[in-house]
N, C-alpha and C positions, 0 to 999 in steps of 0.2 A: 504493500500500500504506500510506501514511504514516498513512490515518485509519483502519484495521483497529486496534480497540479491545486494551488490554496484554492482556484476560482473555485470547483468542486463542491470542499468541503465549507467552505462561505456559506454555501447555499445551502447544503444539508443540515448544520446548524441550527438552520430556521424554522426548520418544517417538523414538529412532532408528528407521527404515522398516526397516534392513535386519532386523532380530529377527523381525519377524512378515509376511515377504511372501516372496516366491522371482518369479522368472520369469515374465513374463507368459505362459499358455499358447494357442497357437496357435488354437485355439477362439474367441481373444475378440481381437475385431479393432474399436476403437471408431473408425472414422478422424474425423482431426479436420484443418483444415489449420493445422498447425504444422510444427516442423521435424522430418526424422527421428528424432533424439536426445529432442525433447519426447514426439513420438509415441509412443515405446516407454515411455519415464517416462509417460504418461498412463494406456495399455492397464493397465499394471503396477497404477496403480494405482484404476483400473474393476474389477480384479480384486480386489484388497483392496474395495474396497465392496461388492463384490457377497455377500463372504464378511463383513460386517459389522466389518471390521478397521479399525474409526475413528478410532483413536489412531498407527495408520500412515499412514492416508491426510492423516491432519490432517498431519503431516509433509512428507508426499510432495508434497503439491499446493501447501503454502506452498513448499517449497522448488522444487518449480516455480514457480509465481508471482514469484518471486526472480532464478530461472536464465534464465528465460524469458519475459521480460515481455509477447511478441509474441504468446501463447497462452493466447488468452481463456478457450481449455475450461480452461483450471486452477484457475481462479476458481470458475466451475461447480463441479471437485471438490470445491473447498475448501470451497464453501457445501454441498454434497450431504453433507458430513463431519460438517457440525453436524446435520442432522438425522437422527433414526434413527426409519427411520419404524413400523419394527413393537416400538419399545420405550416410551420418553417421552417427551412431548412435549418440546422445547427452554424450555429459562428463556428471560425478557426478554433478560438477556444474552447469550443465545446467538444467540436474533433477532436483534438488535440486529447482533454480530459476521457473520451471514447476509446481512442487508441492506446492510454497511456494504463486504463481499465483491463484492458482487454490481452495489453502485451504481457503482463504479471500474473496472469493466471496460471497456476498449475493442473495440466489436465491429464497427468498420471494417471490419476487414478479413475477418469471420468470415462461412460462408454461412448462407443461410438457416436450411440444418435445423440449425446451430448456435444463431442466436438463437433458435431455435424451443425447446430445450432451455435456455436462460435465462431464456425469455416465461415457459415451464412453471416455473420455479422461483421467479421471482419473484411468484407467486401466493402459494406457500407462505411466503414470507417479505416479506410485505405490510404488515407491521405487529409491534412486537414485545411485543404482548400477549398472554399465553400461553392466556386464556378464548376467544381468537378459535380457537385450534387447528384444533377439528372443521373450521370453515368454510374456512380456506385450506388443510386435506389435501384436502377435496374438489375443491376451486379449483383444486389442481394437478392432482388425479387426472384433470378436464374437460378441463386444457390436453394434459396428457400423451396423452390420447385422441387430441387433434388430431394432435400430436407424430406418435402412431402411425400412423394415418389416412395422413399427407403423406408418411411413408415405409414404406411396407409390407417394402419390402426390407430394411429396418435391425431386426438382432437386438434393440442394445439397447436400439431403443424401443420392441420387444414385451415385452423383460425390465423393463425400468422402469415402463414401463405395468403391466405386471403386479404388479410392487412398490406401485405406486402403488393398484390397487383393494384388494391384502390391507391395506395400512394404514387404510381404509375401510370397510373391512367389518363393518358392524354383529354383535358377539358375540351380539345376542337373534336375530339372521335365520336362521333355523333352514332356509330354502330354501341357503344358503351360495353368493347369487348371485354375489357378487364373488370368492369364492374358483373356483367354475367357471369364470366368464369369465378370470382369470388362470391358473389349469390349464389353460384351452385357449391361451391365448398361449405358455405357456413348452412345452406341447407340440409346438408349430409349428415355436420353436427348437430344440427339442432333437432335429427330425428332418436338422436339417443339423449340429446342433453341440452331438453327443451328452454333451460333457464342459463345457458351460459353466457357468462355478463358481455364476454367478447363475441359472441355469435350474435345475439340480441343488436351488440352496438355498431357493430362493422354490417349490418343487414341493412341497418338505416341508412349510413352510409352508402352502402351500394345502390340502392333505389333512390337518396335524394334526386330526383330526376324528375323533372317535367313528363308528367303522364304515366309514371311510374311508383310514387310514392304508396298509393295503396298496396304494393305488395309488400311494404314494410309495415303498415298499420297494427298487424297483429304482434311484431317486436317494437314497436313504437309502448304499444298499452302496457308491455312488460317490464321492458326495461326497466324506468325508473323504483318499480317497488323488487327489481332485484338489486340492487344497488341505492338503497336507499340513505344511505352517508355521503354519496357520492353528488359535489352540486351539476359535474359534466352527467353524469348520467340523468341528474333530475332534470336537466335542459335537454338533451339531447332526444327524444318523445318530438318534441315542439319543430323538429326539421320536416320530419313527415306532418306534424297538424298544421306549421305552414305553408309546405309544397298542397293540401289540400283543402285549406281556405276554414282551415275547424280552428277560429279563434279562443273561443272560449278556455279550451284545453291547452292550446298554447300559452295564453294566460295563466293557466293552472301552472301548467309543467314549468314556465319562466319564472314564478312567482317563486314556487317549491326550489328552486334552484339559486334565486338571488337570496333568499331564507338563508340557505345553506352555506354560501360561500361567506356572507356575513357574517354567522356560526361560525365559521374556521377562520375567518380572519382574526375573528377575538379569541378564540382557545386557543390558534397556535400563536397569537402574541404577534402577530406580524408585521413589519415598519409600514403595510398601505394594504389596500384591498385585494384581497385575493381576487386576481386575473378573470376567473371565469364569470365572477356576479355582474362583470360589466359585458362580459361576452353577454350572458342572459337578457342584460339591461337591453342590448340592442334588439333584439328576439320582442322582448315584451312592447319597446314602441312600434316596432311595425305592427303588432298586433293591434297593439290598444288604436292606433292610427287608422285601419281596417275595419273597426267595430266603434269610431267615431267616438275615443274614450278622450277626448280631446282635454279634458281637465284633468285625467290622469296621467295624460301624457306628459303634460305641464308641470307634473307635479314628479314626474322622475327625471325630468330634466334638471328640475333643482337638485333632486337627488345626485343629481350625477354634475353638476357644479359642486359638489360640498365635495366630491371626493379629489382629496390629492394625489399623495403618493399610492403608486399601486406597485402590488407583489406577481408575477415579476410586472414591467413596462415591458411591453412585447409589440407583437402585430395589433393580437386582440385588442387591449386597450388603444392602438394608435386609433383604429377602423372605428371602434364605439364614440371615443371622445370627438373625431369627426362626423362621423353617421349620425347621432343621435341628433344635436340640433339642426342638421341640414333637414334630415329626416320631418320632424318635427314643423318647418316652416314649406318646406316643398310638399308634404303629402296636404297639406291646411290648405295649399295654395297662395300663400301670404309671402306676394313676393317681394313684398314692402322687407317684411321679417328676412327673408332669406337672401335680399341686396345689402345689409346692414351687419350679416352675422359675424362676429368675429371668431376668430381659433383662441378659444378658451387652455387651461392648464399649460402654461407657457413654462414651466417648468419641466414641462413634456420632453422629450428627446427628439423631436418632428424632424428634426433633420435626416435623421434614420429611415423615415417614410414619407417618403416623395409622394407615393401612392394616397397616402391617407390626407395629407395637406392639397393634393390635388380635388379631393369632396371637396374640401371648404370652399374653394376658389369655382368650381362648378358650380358648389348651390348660390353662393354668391353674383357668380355672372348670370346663371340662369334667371336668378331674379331680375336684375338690371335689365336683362333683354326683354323678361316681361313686362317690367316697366317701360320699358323704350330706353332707358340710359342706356343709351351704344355707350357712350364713353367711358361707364366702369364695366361695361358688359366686356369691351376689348382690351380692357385692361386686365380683367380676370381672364380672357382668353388669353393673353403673354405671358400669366403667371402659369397658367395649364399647360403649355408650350414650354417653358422652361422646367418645370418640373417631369416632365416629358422627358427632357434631357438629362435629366440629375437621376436618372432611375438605372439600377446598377448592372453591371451583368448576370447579378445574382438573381433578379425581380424575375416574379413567378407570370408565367405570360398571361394571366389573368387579370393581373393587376396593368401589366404594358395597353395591352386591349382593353382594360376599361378604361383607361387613362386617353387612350385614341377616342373611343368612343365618347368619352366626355366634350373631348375638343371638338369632335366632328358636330354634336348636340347645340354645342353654344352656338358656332360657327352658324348653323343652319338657325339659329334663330335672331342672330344676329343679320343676316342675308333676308331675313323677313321683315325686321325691321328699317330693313334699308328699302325696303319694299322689292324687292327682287326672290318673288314667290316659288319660281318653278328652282333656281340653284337655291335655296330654302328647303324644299322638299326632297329634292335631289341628296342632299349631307344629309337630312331627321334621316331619309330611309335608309343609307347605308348604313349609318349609324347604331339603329337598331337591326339591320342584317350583321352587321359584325359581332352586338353584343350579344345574338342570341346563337352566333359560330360558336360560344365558348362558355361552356357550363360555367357557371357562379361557385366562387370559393365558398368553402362552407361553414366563414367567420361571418356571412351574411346571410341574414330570409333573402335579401333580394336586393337587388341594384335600388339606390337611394332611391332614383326614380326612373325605372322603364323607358331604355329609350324610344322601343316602340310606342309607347304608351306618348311621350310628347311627340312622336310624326300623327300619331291619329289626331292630336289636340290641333296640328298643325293641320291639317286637312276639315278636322272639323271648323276652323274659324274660316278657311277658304272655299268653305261651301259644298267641297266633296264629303257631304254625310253617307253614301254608302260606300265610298270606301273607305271612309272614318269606322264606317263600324266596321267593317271586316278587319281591320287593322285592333279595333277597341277585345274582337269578341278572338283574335291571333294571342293576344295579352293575356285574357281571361283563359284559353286552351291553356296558359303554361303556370299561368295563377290563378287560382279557381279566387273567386268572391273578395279579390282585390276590389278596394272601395272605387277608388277613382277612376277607374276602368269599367267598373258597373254604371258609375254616373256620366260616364263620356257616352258607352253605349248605348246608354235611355235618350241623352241629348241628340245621337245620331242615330238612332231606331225616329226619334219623334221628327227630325227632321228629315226622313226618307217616307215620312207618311206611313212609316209599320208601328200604330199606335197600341195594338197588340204588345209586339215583340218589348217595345217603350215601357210598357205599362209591367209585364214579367219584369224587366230588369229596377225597375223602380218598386216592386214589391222583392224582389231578394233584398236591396237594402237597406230597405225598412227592416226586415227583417232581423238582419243582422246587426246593427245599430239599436234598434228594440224602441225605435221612438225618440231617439235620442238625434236631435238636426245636426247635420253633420255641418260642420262649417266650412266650405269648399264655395271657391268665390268660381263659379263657370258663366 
């Protein structure tokens, strides 16, 4: 252990296990040959990774690696802790800590299908340059194959294997190969071991998908009460309720999750907010924005002004601290609010995320265009433009492409305002043809704001209401009982003369809202 880098053990310091884990459940049986006592401290904590709890596991495995020097799989954990494969990449130094885990193990005495699972890991942690990324996720995802291949009988090397293709999985592959081949492994599991926390979690995953989410509905309703200490697992329900427009539950599942993380921030004493309650925070305003909770929305905004330092400062928190007020003033429609907003917790690290200060500066021009201010409108489009530039070799192309699509947004509304309608229409549509190229990262419900969604608003103010609504009702196919896309498509059902069709989309919601006037200036 002596040469495991300070940054490391910094961190494991902070994190007590017991705050976010419970009981290993019966379901999840990883055997490993170590002593009985390590065995269950191991399972225990294959269960926290499975539920993505990596500031527990970082804990649990060092302090196995301590307890238990004769038990190589700890090491394993412990490198598995640094990398989270469906989020971001690891820094050099975290590499560095992976590789430096992994070179000190003694695997004497371990069997085969154990070094078989360190061959697979040390792919991924081959080098610790962070532009090699793509090439050693795939590297392990190849070995992890093998992994699987040598033991078919072993759960979780069809659950990891399966972890291992969704981190691979190209967002422009619209066949969604890798996410199938992983629904078909975790289905295989889940016919013997219907409650296992990584089958359940990596299921959602697979199906987060436009048109797809119901076939995770059944691991959606699970999940959270197997893993019920855990606040990623009490959130993670709410991807499938909102690829499927079930607010309520999302509500629920977000609420039950920001509870939670708050609960661990104070047990384990931590110097700012545990990471995830703000991942949740953003889940719950789309929601409450959706079901027109518009004074509760209001009121977690403040919530989310009061918070400073957060544990860690990551992507998550960069995406919430931007999303949430842009969120906020662009779903209201209140383009007054969203030409005016500024980038709060400047203590932040923003320079880290090019990507995430790039929302600000969109909701902010978008506004300005709405209003007709061309000249902060193109001023926010030079700040989009340069940050454009500032985005690194390492930016996940999700982020690159929404970043285009944001500029190509303003752009096209700024050409409207200059009154030049047809190159107007011309950018809205590519705009949203590109952003819908490329599956949505899944630190977000959803693009702040559709960019389809603003070509149809742009065709409905130019008088083309039937293709405003085939455009309105393309949005709804990929988000079921989005508010502002319900209300676009009654204004252009009513203005195509389908007073019928008008009248359905104006009772869904009502519906959904419960009576409650949505405040939407159209």
């Amino acid at each position: 252990m002596k040469s495991v880098s300070r940054s490391l053990f910094a961190v494991l310091a902070a994190w007590p296990v017991s705050a976010q884990s419970q009981e290993a459940d019966s379901s999840l049986k990883f055997e490993v040959s170590c002593s009985a006592p390590a065995q269950a401290e191991f399972n225990r904590g294959v269960e926290l990774l499975h539920s993505f709890e990596y500031p527990a596991t970082t804990r649990l495995f060092a302090e196995m690696m301590a307890q238990y020097p004769d038990c190589a799989m700890a090491r394993w954990g412990a490198a598995m802790s640094i990398w989270h494969p469906l989020w971001a990449p690891p820094s050099a130094a975290q590499l560095e800590d992976g590789m430096n885990i992994l070179a000190e193990a003694d695997l004497s005495g371990s069997t085969a299908r154990e070094q078989s699972y360190f061959n697979a890991l040390r792919q991924f942690f081959s080098s610790n340059d962070p532009q090699t990324h793509d090439a050693r996720a795939l590297a392990y995802e190849e070995a992890m194959a093998e992994v699987y291949v040598a033991n078919l009988d072993d759960p979780e090397a069809a659950t990891f294997y399966a972890l291992a293709l969704l981190a691979t999985a190209d967002p422009r592959d619209k066949s969604y190969a890798n996410q199938f081949h992983a629904a078909g492994l975790l289905n295989w599991v889940g016919e013997s071991l219907p409650e296992h926390p990584g089958m359940l979690h990596y299921t959602i995953h697979a199906y987060d998908l436009p048109g797809m989410a119901h076939l995770a509905l059944p691991a959606a309703l699970v999940y959270a009460d197997s893993a019920p200490d855990s606040a990623h697992a009490q959130h993670m329900p709410s991807h499938i309720f909102t690829r499927l427009g079930m607010w309520d539950q999302s509500l629920a599942s977000n609420h039950d999750s920001t509870r939670s993380a708050a609960e661990f921030t104070e047990s384990a004493n931590l110097p700012g907010h545990y990471d995830e309650g703000l991942h949740s925070m953003d889940y719950l305003m789309y929601a409450m924005m959706q079901s027109a909770r518009d004074d509760e929305a209001a009121q977690l905004l403040e919530q989310l002004a009061g918070i400073g330092a957060t544990s860690p400062e990551n992507f998550k928190v960069a995406f919430t601290f931007a999303a949430l007020p842009a969120r906020y003033a662009i779903e209201r429609r209140a383009w007054d609010e969203a030409e005016q907003l500024e980038l709060g917790h400047p203590e932040f690290p923003w320079s880290e995320y090019p990507w995430a200060q790039a929302i600000h500066h969109f909701a902010r021009g978008l506004g300005a265009a709405r209003n007709g201010n061309l000249d902060h409108a193109r001023q926010s489009l030079t700040e989009l433009q340069q940050l454009q530039c500032a985005l690194g070799p390492t930016a996940l192309p999700y982020w690159r492409e929404e970043v285009q699509v944001q500029i190509d947004a303003l752009s096209a509304w700024i050409a409207w305002d200059e009154g030049d309608g047809r190159e107007a229409q011309t950018l809205a549509r590519a705009a949203a043809d590109r952003e819908d190229a490329v599956d949505k990262h899944p630190v977000t419900p959803g693009e702040v704001v559709p960019a389809r969604e603003l070509y149809a608003e742009m065709l409905l103010l130019s008088g083309d209401h039937h293709e405003a609504l085939v455009q309105f009702e393309e949005v709804l196919s990929g988000s079921p009982n989005r508010l502002n896309a319900l209300l676009g498509a009654r204004n252009a059902a009513e203005g195509s003369g389908l007073a019928e069709l008008a009248e359905n989309y104006r009772d869904i919601a009502n519906i959904q809202t419960e009576g409650r006037a949505p405040a939407r200036n159209w």
